[in-house]
C-alpha positions as CSV (number, residue, x, y, z in Angstrom):
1,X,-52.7,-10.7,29.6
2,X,-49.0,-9.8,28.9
3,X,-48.5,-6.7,27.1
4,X,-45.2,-7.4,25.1
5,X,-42.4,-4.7,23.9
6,X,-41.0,-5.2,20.7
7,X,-37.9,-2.1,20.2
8,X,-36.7,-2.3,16.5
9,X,-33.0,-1.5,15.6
10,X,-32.9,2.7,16.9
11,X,-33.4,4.4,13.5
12,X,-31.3,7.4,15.0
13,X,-28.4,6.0,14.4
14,X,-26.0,7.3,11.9
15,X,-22.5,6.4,11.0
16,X,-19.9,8.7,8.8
17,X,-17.1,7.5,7.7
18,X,-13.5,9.5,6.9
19,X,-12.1,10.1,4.8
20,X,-14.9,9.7,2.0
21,X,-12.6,9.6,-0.6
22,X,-8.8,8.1,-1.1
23,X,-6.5,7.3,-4.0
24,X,-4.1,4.5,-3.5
25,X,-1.7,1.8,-5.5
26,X,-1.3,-1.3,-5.5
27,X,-0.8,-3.0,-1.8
28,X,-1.3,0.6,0.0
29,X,-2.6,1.0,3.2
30,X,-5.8,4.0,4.1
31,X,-7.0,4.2,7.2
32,X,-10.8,5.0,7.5
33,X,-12.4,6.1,10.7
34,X,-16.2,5.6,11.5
35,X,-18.1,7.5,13.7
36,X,-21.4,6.2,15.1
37,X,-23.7,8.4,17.0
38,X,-27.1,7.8,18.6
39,X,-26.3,4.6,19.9
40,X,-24.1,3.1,23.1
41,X,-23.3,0.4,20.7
42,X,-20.1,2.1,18.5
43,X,-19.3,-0.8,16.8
44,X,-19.5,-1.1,13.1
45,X,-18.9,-4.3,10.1
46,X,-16.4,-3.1,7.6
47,X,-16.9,-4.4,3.8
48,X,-15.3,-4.0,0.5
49,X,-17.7,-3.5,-2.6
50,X,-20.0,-5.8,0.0
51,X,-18.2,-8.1,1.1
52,X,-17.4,-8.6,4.6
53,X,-13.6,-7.7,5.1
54,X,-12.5,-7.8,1.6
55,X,-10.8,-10.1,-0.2
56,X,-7.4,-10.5,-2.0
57,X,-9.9,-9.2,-5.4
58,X,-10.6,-6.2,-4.1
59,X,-8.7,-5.6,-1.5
60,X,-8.7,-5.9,2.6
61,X,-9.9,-4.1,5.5
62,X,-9.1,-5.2,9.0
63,X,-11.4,-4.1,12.1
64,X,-10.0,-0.8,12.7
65,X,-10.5,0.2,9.4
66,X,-6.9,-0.2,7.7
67,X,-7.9,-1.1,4.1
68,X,-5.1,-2.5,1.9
69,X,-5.3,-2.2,-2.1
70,X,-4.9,-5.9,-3.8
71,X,-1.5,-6.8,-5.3
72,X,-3.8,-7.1,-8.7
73,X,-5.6,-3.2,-9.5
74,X,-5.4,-3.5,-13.4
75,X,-9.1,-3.6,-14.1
76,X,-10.5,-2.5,-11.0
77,X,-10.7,1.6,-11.6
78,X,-12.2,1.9,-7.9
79,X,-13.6,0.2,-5.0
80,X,-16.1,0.9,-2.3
81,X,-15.4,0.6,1.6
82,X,-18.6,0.4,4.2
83,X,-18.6,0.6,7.5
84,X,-22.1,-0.5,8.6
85,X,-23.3,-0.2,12.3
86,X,-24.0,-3.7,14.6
87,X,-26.4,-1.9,16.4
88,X,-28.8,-0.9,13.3
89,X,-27.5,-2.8,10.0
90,X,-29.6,-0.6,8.0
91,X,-27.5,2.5,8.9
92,X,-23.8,2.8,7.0
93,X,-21.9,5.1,5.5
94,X,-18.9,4.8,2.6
95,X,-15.9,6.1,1.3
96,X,-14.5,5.5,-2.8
97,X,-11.1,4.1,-2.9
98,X,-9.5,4.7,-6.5
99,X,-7.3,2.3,-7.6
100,X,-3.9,3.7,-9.3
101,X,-0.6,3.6,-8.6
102,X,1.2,6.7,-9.0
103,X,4.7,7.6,-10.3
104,X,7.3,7.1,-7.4
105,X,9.9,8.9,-6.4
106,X,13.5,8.1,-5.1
107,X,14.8,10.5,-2.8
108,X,17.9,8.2,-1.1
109,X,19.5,4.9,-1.6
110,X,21.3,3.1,1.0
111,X,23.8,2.2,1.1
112,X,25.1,4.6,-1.5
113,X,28.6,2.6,-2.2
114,X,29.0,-0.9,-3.1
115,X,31.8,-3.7,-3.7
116,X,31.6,-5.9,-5.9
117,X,29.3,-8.9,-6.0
118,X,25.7,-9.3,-4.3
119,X,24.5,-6.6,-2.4
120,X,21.1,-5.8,-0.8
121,X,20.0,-2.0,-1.2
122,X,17.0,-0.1,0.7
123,X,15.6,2.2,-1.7
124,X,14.0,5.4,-0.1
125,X,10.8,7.5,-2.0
126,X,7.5,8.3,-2.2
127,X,4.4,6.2,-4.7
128,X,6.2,3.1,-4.3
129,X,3.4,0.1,-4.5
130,X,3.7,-4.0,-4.0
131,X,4.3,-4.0,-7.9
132,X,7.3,-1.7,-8.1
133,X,10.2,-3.0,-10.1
134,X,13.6,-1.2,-9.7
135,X,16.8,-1.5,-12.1
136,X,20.7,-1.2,-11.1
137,X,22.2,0.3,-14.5
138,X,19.0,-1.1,-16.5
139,X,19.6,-4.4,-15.0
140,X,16.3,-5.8,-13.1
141,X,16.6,-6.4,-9.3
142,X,15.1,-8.6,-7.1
143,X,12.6,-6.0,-5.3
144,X,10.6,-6.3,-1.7
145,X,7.9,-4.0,-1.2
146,X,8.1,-2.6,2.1
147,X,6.2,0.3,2.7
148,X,5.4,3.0,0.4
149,X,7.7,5.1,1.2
150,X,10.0,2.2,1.5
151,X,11.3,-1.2,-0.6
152,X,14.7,-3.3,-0.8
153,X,16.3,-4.7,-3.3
154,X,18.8,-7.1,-3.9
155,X,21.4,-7.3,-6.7
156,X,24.8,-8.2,-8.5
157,X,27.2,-5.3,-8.9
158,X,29.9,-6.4,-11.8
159,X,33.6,-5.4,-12.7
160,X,32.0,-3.3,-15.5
161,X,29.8,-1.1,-13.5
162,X,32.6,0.3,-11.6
163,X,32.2,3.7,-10.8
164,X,28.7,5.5,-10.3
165,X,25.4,3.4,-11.6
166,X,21.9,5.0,-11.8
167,X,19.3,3.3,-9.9
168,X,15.6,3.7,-10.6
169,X,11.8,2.4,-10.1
170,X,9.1,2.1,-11.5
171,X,5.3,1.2,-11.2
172,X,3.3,-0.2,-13.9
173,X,-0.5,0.6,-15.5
174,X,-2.6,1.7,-14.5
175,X,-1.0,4.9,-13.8
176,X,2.3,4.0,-12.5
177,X,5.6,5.6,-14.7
178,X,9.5,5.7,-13.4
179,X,11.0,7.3,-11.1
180,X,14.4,10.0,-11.3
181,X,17.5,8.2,-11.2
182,X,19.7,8.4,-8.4
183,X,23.1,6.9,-8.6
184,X,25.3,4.4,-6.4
185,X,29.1,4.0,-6.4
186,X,30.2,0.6,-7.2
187,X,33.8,0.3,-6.3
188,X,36.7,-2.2,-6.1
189,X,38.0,-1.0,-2.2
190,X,36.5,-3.1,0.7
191,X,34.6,-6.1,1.1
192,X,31.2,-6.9,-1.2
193,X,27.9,-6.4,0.3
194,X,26.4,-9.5,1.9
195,X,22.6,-9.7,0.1
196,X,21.9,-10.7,3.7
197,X,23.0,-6.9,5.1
198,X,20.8,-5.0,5.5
């Protein structure tokens, strides 16, 4: 006779995740960390409201746990990241991501003076999310979301906004609001601003 051994998954196994909790707007980045213990196998599956890696819906998270908010939050209120051990599925642990983008902040524009014509601007700040619009003198510019603490923009300075122009951003619902205004100097000296400078 054989005598057979049959090991289930090791029900000592637990996995914490950190931080449990984050806030973030649209297109930011949290990192999450799990720990597994009572294992040799550290590995863990991360999901978004349960499915496997996210989506463009809900949002993304890659391997290491880098989850990125969807363009899209309107609607969403909050989401759920899991990271769920390979060496015992049963065991996982989660952290609640709320979805709202907050009210950014400029703190520097560059560059700060402008010729006439097109010009390419990196605005500078805090809250800034892949839905941030920004305005040169009320005028919309073409915005690219960088980071959040980062996006550029691209624009047309005229003959009438000679002189200083305020510059501002803002992020829409849910949450969101604009920014402070900070001010560039368009003037008539030098050469314009290639949109391609950057």
């Amino acid at each position: 006779p054989f005598n057979v051994q049959v090991v289930g998954p090791n029900s000592n196994i637990t996995v914490t995740i950190s931080p449990k909790t984050a806030t973030l707007g649209a297109g930011n980045v949290q990192q999450f960390q799990a720990t597994v213990t009572g294992s040799i196998d550290l590995s863990v599956t991360w999901s978004v409201n349960g499915v496997s890696f996210g989506n463009s819906t809900v949002g993304t998270v890659d391997f290491s746990g880098n989850y990125t908010a969807p363009n899209n939050i309107v609607g969403l209120g909050s989401v759920t990241v899991t990271a769920t051990s390979n060496a015992n599925p049963a065991k996982s642990d989660s952290a609640v991501v709320t979805l709202t983008n907050p009210v950014p902040t400029l703190t520097s524009i560059t560059p700060a003076t402008l010729g006439l014509g097109a010009f390419q601007i990196t605005l500078n700040g805090t809250g800034f999310v892949s839905t941030s619009t920004a305005t040169f003198g009320g005028q919309p510019l073409q915005v690219t979301y960088v980071t959040s603490t980062m996006i550029t923009a691209i624009g047309n300075a005229l003959n009438t906004q000679v002189g200083t122009v305020p510059v501002k951003v803002s992020n829409p619902a849910p949450g969101g609001g604009t920014s402070n205004s900070l001010n560039v100097t368009v003037t008539t000296a030098g050469t314009p601003e290639s949109s391609a400078a950057a």
